[in-house]
C-alpha positions in Angstrom: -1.2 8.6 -37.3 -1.6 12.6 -36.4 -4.4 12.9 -33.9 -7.2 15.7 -34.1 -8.0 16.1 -30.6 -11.2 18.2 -32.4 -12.7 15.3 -33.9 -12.7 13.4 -30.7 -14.2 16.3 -28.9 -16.9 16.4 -31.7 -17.0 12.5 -30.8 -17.1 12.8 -27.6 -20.5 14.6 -28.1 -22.4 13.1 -30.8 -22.0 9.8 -28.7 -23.0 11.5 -25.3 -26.1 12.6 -26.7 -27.2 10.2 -29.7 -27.9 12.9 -31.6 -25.4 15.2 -34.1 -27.2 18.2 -33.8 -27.2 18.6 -29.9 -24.0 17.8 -30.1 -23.4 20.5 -32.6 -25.4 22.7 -30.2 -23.1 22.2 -27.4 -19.8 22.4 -29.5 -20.9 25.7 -30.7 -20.9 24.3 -34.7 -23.1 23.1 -36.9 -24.8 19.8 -38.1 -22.8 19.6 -41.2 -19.5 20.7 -39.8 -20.1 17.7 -37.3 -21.2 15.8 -39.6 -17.8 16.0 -41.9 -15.9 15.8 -38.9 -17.3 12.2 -38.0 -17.2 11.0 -41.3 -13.0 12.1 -41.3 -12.5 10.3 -37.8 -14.1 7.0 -39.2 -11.9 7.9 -42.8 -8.8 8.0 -40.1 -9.9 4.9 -38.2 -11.1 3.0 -41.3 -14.0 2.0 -39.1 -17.7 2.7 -38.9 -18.3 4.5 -35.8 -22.0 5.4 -36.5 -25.2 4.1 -37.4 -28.0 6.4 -38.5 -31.8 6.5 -37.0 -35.0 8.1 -37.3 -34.4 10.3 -34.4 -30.4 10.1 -33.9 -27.3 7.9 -34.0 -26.4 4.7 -32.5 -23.1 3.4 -31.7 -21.2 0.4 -33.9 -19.3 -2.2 -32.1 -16.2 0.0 -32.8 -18.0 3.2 -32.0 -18.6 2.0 -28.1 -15.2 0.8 -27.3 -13.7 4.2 -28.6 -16.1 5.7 -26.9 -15.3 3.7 -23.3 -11.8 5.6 -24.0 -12.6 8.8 -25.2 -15.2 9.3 -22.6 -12.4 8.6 -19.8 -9.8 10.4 -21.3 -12.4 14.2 -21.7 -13.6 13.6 -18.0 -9.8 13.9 -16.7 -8.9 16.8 -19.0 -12.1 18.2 -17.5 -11.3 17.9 -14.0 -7.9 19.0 -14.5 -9.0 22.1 -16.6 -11.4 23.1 -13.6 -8.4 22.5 -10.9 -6.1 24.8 -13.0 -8.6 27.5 -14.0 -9.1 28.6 -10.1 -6.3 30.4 -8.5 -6.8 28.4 -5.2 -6.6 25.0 -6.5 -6.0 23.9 -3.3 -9.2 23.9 -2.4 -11.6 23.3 -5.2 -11.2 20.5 -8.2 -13.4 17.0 -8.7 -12.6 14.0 -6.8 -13.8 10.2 -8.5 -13.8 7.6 -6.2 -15.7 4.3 -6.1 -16.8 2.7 -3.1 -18.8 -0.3 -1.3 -21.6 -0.1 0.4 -20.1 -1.3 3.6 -16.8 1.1 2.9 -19.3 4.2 2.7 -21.5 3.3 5.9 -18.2 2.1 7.8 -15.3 4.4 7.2 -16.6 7.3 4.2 -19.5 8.8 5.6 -17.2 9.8 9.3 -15.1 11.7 7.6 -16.6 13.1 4.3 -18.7 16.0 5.9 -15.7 17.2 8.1 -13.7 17.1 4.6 -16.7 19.6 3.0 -16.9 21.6 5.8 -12.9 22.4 5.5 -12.9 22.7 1.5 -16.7 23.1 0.2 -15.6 24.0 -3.3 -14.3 20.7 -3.5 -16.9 18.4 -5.8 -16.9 14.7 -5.1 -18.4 12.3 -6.9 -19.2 8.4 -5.8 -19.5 5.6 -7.9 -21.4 2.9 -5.4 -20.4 -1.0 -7.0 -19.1 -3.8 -5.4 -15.6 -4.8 -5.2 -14.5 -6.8 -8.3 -16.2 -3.8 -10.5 -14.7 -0.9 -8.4 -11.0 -2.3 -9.0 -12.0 -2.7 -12.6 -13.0 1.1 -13.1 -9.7 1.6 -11.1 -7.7 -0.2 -13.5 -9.0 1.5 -16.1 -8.7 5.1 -15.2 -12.2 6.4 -14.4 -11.8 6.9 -10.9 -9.2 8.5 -8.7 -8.9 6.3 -6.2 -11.6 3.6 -4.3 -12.3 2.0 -0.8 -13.3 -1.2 -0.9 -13.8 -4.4 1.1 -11.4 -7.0 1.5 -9.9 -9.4 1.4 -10.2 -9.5 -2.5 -6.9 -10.5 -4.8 -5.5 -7.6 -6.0 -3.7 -7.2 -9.5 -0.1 -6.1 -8.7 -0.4 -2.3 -10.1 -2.9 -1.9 -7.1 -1.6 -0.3 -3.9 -3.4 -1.0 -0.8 -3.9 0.7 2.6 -6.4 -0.5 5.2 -7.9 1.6 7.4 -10.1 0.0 9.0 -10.4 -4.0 10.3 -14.3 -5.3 11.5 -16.0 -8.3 11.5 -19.4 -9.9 10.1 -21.4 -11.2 12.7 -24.7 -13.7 12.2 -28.4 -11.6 12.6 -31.9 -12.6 12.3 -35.1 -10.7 13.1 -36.6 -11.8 15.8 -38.6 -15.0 14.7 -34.8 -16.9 15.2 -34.1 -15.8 18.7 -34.3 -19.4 19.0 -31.0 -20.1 17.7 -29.7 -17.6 20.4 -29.2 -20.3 22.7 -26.3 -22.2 21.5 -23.9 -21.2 19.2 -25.4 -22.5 15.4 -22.7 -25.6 13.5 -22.1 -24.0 10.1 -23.8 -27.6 8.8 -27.3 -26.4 9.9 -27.3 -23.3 7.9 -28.7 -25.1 5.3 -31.7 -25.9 7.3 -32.9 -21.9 7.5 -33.2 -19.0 4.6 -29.6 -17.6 3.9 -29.7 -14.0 2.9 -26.6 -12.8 1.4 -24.8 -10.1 -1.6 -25.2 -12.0 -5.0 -22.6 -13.2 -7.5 -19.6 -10.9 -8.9 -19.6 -9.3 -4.7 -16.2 -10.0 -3.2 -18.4 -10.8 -0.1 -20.2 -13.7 -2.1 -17.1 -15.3 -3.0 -15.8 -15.1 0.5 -18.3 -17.0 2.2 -18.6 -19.3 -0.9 -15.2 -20.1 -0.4 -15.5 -20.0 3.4 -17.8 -22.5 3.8 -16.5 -25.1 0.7 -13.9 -25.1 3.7 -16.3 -26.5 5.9 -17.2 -28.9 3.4 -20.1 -26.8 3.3 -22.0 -26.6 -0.2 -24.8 -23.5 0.0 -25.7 -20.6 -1.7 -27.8 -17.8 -0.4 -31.3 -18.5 -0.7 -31.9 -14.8 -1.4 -29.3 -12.7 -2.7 -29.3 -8.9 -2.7 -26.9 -6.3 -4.7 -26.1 -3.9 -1.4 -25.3 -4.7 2.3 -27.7 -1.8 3.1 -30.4 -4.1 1.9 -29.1 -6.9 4.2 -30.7 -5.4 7.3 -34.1 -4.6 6.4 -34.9 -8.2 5.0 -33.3 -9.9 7.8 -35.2 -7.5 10.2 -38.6 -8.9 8.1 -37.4 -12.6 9.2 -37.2 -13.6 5.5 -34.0 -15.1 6.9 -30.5 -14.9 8.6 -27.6 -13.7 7.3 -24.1 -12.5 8.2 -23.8 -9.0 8.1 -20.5 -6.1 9.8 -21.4 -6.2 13.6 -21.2 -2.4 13.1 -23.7 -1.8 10.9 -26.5 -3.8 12.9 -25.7 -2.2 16.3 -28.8 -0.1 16.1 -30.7 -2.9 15.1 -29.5 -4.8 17.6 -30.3 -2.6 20.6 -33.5 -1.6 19.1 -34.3 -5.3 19.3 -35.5 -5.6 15.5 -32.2 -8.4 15.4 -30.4 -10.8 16.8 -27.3 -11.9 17.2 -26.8 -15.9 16.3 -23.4 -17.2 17.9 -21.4 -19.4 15.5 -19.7 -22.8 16.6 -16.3 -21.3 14.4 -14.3 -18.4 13.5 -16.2 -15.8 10.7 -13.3 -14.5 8.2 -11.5 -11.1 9.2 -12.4 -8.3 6.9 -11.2 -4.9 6.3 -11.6 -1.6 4.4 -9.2 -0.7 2.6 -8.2 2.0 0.1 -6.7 1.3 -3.2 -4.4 3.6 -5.8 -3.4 2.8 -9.4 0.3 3.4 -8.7 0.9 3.4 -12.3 -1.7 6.8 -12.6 -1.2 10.0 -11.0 -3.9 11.7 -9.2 -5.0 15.7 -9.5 -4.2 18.0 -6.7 -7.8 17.8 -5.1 -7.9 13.6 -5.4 -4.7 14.1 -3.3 -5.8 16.3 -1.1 -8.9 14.0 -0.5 -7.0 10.6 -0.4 -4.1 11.9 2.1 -7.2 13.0 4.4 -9.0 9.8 4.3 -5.5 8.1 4.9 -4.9 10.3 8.4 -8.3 9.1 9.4 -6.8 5.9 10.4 -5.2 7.2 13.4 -8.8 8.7 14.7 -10.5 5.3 14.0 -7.4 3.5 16.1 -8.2 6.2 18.7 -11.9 5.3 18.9 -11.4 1.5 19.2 -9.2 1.9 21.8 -11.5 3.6 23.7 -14.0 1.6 22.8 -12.0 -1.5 23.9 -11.3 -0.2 26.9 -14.8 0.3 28.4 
């Protein structure tokens, strides 16, 4: 089947917008040149990618999945049509990569404004889910590359570096500085509110799995989509959860949380970044991942020295 790459742009639009004639607006065309263009693409397909409104179009079954592909496939040539349009291409482009919440507050935010400061022209853009949905948009080409929080399975196309180990530790606000005393048996977390990330986190599965080891049956009594909203409800003694020790610092000397010893071991964790190794990256997404990857010697550095006070 010969491909029109101008119908899919013409796609590309009516289904951004909803609406053929802003999309005829941006292409430049007009409604009924648009118009026969769709209706050829869905001739080509032998599909219905359209259904008409009162104030636009909506998108068939068949329309949205083309669209989930299209979509990726217009964003890259974009991004690689603004890295080869400037004569320093070094330093400019768009960088796409997904991250966690704890990956941005732990290892991202050190390093991205040093990164700007050395190429500004640079644009990155962060697409903020949790692990299990940032390997999927991986997969399936919309971002560059992604740190995330392990340990999570990986498929086997996925390369891996960590750059960065830490560890959980138990809070509460300061209604629990009761359990200070003694370190707390896993078996009595059931007896106090358990705040933790909800379902589809890799952090949920962890301590689901984590404490079925312990013969432990329990899920969080309230469950929250970002670690950054850990803190603030544990510091508001709605309950005690486990959160990275290096996030609640602050907390923890300001004395808005406590720290609750445990009678075991919490799971190691780790950022790390991932690659598709079966997708190449543009020259600025190189630039940016090779930076982030040199990082790791500075945050060895800093826990040395930390280590050693």
């Amino acid at each position: 089947m010969d491909v029109n790459f101008e119908y899919y742009k013409a796609f590309y639009y009516v289904a951004k917008y909803r609406n053929i004639t802003k999309a005829a607006a941006a292409l430049g065309s007009s409604q009924p040149n648009v118009t026969r263009m769709m209706k050829l693409l869905e001739t080509q397909l032998n599909c219905r990618l359209f259904i008409r409104e009162a104030r636009g179009v909506s998108l068939t079954n068949e329309g949205e999945q083309l669209y989930s592909h299209v979509e990726i496939a217009y964003r890259h040539l974009l991004n690689a049509q603004e890295e080869l349009c400037r004569q320093d291409s070094l330093k400019c482009g768009t960088v796409e990569i997904g991250a966690t919440e704890t990956a941005i507050h732990l290892f991202l935010l050190k390093f991205l404004g040093d990164f700007k400061t050395e190429y500004p022209a640079v644009k990155i853009k962060i697409h903020n889910h949790c692990t299990p949905e940032t390997v999927k948009y991986l997969i399936e080409g919309r971002l560059d590359f992604a740190v995330i929080t392990a340990p999570y399975d990986m498929p086997k196309t996925v390369s891996c570096v960590k750059v960065l180990d830490y560890e959980d530790i138990l809070v509460g606000g300061v209604q629990y500085r009761h359990l200070c005393r003694e370190p707390l048996e896993l078996r009595d977390l059931a007896r106090y509110s358990w705040i933790g990330l909800g379902r589809g986190s890799a952090t949920y599965e962890l301590y689901k799995h984590f404490l079925i080891e312990h013969k432990i049956d329990k899920d969080p009594d309230m469950e929250v989509a970002t670690s950054s909203l850990l803190l603030p409800l544990i510091e508001h003694n709605l309950g005690i959860g486990f959160v990275p020790e290096r996030m609640a610092w602050s907390s923890l000397e300001e004395g808005k949380l406590v720290q609750i010893p445990v009678g075991c071991r919490i799971p190691k964790r780790s950022i790390q970044m991932i690659s598709d190794e079966g997708r190449g990256r543009g020259i600025a997404a190189e630039m940016f991942y090779k930076y982030l990857k040199r990082s790791r010697v500075v945050l060895e550095r800093e826990m040395q020295g930390t280590q050693g006070v």
